[in-house]
N, CA, C and O atoms as a GROMACS GRO file, in nm:
protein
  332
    1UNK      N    1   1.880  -1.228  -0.050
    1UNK     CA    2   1.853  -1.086  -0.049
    1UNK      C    3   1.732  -1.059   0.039
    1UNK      O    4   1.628  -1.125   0.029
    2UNK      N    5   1.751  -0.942   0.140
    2UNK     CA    6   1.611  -0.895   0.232
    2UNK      C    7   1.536  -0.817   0.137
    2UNK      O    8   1.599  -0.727   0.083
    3UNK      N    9   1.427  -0.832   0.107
    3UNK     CA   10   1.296  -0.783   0.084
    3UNK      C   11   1.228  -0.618   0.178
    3UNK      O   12   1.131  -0.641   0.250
    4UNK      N   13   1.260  -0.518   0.176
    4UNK     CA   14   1.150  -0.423   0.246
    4UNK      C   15   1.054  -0.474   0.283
    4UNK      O   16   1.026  -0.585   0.240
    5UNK      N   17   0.992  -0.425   0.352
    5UNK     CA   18   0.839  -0.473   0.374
    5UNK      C   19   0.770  -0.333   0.309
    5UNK      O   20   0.831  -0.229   0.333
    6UNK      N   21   0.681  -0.326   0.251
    6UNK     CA   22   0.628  -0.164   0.204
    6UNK      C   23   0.467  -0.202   0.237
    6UNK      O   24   0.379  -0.121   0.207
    7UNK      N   25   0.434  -0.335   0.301
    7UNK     CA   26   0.270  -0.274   0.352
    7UNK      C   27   0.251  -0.167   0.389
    7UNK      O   28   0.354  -0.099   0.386
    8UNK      N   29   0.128  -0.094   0.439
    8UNK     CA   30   0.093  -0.006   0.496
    8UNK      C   31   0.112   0.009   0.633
    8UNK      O   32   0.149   0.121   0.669
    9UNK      N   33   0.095  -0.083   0.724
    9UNK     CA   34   0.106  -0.061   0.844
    9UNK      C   35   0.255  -0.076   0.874
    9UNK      O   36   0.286  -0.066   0.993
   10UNK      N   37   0.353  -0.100   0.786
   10UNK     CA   38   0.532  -0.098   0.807
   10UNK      C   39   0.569   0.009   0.784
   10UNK      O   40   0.624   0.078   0.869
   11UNK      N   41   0.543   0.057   0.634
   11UNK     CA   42   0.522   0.201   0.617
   11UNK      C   43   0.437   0.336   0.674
   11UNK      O   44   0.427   0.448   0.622
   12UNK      N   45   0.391   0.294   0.773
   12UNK     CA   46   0.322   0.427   0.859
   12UNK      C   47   0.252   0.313   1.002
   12UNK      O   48   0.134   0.291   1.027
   13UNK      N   49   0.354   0.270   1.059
   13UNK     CA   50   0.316   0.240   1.198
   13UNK      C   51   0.240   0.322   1.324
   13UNK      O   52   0.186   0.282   1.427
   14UNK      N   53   0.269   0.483   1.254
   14UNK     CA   54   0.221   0.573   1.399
   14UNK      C   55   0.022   0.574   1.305
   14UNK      O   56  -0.067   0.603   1.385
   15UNK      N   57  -0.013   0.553   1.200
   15UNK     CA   58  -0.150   0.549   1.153
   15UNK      C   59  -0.223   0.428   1.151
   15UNK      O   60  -0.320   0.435   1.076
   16UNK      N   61  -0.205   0.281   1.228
   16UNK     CA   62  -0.188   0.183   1.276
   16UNK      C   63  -0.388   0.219   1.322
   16UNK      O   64  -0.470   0.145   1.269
   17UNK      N   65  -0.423   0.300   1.391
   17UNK     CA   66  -0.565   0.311   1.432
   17UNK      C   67  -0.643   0.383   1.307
   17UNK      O   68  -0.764   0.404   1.307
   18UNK      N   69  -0.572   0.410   1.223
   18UNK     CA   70  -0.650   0.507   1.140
   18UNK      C   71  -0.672   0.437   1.031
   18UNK      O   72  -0.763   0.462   0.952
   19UNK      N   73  -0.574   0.324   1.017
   19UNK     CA   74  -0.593   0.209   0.871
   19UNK      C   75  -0.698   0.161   0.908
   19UNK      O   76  -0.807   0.159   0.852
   20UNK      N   77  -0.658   0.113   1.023
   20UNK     CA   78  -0.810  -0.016   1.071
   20UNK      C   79  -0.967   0.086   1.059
   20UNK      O   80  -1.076   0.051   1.014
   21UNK      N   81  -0.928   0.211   1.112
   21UNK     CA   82  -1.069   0.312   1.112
   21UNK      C   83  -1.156   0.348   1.004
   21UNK      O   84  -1.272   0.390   1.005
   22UNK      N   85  -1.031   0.308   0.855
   22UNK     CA   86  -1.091   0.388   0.746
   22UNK      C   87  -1.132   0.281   0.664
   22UNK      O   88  -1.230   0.297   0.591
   23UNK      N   89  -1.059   0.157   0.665
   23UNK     CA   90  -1.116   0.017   0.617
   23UNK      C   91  -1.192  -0.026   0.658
   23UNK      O   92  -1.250  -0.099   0.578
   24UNK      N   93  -1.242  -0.023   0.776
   24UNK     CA   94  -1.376  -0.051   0.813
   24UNK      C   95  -1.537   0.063   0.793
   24UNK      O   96  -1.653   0.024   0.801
   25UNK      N   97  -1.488   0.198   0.767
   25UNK     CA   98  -1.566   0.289   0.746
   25UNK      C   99  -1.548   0.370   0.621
   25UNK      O  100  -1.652   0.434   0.611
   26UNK      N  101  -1.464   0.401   0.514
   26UNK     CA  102  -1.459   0.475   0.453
   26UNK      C  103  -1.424   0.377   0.299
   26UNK      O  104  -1.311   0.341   0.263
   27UNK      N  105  -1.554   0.348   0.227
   27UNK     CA  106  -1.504   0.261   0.141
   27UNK      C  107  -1.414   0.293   0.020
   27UNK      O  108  -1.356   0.198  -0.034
   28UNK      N  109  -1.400   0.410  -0.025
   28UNK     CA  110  -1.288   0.453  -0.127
   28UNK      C  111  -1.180   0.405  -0.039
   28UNK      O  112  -1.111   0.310  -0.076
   29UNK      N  113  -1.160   0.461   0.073
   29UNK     CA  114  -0.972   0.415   0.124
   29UNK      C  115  -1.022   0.296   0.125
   29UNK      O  116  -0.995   0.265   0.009
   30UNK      N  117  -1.088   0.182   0.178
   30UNK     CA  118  -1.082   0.038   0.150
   30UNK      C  119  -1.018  -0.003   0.028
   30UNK      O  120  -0.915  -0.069   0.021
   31UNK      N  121  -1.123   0.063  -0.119
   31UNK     CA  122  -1.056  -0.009  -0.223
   31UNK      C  123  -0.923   0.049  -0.258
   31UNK      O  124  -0.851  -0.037  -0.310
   32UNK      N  125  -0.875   0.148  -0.249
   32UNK     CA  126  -0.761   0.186  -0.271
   32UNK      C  127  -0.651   0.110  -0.157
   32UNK      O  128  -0.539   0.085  -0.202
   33UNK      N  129  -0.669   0.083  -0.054
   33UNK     CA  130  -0.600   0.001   0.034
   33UNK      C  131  -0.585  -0.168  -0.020
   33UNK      O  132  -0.478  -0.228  -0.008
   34UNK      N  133  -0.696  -0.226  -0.074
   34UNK     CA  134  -0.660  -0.329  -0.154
   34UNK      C  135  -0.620  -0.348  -0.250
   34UNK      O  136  -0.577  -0.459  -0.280
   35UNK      N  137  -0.617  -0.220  -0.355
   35UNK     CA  138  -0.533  -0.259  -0.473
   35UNK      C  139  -0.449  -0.238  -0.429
   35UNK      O  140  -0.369  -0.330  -0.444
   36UNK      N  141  -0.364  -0.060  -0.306
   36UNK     CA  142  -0.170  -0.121  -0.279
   36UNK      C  143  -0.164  -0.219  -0.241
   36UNK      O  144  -0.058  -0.248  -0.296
   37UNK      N  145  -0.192  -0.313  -0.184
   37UNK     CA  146  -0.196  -0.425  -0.113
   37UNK      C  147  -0.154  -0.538  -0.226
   37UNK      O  148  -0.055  -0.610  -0.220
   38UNK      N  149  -0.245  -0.535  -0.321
   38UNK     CA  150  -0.254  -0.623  -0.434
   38UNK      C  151  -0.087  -0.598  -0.499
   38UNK      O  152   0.004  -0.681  -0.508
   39UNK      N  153  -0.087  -0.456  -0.536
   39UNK     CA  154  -0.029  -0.435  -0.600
   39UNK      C  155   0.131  -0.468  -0.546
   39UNK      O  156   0.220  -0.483  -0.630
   40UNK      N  157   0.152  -0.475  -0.439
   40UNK     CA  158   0.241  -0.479  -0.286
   40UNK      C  159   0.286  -0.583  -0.346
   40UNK      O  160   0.382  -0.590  -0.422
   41UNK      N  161   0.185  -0.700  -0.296
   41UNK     CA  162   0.232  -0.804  -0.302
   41UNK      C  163   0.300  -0.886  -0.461
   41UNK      O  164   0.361  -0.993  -0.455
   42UNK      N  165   0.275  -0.812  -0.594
   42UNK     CA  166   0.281  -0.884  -0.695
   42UNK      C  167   0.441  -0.787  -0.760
   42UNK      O  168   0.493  -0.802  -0.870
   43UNK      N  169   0.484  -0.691  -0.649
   43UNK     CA  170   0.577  -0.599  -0.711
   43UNK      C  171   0.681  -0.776  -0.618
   43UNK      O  172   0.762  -0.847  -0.678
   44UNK      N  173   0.640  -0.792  -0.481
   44UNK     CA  174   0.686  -0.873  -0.361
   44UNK      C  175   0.769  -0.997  -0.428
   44UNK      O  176   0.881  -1.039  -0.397
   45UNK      N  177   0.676  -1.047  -0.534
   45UNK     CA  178   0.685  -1.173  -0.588
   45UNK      C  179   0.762  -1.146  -0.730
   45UNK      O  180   0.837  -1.233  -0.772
   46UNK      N  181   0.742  -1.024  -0.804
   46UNK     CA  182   0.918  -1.036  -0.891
   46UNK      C  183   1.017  -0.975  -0.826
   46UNK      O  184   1.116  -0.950  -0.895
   47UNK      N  185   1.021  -0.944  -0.713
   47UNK     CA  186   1.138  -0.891  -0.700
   47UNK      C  187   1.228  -1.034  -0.583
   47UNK      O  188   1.334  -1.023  -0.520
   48UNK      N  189   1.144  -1.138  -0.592
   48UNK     CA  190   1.154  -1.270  -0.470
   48UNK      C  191   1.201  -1.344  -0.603
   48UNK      O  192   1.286  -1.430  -0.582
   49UNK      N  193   1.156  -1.326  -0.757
   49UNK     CA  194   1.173  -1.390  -0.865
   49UNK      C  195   1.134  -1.504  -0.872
   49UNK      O  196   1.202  -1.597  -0.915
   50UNK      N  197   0.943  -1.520  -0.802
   50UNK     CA  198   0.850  -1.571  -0.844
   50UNK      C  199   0.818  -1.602  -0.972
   50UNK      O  200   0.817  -1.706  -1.038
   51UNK      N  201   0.788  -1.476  -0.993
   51UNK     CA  202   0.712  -1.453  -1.122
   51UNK      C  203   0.819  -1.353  -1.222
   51UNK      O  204   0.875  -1.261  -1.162
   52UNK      N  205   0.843  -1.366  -1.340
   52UNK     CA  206   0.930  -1.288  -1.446
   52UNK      C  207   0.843  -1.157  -1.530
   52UNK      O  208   0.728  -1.167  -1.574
   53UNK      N  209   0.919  -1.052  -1.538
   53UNK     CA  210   0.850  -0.967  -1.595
   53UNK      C  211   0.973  -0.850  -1.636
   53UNK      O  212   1.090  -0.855  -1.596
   54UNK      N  213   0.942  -0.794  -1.685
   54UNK     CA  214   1.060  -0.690  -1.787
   54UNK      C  215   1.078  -0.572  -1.622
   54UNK      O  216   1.017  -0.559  -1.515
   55UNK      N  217   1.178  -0.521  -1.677
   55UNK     CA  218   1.248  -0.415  -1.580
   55UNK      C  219   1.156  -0.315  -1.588
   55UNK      O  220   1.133  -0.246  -1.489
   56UNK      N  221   1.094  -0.295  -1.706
   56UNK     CA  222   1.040  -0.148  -1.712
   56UNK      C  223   0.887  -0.206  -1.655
   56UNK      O  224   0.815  -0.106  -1.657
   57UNK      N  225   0.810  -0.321  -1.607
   57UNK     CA  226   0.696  -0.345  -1.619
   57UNK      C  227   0.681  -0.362  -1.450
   57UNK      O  228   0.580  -0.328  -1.390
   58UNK      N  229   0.826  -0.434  -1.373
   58UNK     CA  230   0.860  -0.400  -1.246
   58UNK      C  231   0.793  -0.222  -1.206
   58UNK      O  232   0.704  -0.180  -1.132
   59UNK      N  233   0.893  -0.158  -1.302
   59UNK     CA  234   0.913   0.018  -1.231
   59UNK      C  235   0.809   0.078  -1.215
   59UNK      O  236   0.786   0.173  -1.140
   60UNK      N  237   0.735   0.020  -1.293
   60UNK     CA  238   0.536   0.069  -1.378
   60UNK      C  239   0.491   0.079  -1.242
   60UNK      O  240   0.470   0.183  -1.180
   61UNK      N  241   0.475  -0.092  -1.184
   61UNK     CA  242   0.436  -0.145  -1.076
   61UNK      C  243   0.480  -0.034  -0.945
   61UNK      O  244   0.404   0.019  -0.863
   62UNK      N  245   0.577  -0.025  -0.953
   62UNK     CA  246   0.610   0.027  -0.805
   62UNK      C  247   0.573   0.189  -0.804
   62UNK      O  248   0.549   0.250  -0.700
   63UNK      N  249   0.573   0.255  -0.948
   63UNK     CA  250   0.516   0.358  -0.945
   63UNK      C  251   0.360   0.381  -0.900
   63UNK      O  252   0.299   0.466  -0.836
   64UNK      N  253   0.324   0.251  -0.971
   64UNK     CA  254   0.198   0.251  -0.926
   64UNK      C  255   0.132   0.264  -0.769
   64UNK      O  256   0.038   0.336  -0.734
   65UNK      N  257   0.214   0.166  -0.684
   65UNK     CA  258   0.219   0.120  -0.548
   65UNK      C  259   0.255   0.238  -0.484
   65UNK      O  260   0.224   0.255  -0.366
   66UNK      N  261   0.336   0.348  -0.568
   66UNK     CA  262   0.399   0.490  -0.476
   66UNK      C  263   0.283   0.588  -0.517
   66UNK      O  264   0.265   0.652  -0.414
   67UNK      N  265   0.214   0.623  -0.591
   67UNK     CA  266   0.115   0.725  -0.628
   67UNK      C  267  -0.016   0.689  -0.552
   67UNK      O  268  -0.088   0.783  -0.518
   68UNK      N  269  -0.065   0.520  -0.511
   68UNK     CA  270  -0.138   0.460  -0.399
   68UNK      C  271  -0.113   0.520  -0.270
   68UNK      O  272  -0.194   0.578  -0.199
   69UNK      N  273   0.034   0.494  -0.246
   69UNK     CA  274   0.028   0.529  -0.063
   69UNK      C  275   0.040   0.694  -0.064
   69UNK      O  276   0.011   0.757   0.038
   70UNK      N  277   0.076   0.748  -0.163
   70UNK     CA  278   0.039   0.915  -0.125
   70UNK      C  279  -0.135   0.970  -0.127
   70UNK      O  280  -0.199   1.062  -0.077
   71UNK      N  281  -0.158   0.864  -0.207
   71UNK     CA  282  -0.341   0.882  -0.149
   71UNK      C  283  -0.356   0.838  -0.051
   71UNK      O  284  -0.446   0.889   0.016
   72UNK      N  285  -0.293   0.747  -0.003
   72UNK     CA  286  -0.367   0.709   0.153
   72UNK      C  287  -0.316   0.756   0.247
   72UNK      O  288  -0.382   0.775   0.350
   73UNK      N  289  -0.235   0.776   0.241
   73UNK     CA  290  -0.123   0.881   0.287
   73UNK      C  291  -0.241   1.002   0.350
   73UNK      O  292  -0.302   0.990   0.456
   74UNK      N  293  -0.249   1.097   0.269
   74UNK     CA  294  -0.318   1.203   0.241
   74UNK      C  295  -0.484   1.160   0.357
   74UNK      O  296  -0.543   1.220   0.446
   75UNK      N  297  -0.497   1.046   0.298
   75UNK     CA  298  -0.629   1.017   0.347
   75UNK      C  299  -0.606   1.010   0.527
   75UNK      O  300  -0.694   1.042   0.606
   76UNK      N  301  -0.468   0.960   0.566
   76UNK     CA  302  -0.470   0.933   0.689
   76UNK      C  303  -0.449   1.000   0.799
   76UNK      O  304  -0.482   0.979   0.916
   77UNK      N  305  -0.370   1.116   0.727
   77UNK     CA  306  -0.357   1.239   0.807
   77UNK      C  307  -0.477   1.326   0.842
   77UNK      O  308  -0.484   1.399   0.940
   78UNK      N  309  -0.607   1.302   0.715
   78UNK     CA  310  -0.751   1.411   0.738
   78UNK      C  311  -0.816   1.291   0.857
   78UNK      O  312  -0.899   1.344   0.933
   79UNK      N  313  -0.803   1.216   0.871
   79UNK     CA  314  -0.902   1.098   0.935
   79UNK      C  315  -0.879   1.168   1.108
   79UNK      O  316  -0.770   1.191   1.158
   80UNK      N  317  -1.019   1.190   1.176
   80UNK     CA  318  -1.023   1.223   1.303
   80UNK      C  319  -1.138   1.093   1.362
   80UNK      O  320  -1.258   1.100   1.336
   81UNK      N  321  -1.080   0.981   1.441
   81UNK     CA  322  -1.147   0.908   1.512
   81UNK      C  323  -1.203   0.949   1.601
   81UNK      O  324  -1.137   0.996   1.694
   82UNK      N  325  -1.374   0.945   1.610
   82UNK     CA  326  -1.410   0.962   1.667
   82UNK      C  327  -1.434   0.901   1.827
   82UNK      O  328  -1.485   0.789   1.839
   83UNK      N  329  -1.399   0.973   1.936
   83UNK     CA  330  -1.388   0.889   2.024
   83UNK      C  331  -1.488   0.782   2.124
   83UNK      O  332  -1.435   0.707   2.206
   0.00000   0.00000   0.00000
């Protein structure tokens, strides 16, 4: 079975300068960029059936990972690099 990819930079390739802009400068989007990240990767590994966990504890997870990228989301569209 193929796997999505749902990082951030797969999921919003055209904000590719604005991830790198705000992780290096804006430390709320940092930590919120490492927990989806975290969270990314551990939805990555039961659904690869790494690791075992209940159906409903999966859905938790990915809700979680979807209410993340609409904050950063949000965050990436206000971001103006300065030139």
């Amino acid at each position: 079975m193929t796997l999505e990819k749902h990082d951030l930079h797969h999921e919003f390739p055209e904000f590719t300068d604005e991830i790198h802009h705000l992780k290096l400068n804006d430390n709320h989007f940092a930590r919120l960029f490492t927990e989806y990240h975290e969270i990314d990767h551990e939805v990555n590994r039961i659904e690869q059936g790494v690791e075992n966990t209940s159906d409903e504890y999966l859905e938790g997870k990915k809700k979680q990972r979807l209410k993340l990228k609409d904050k950063l989301f949000v965050m990436l569209k206000k971001v103006q690099i300065p030139a």
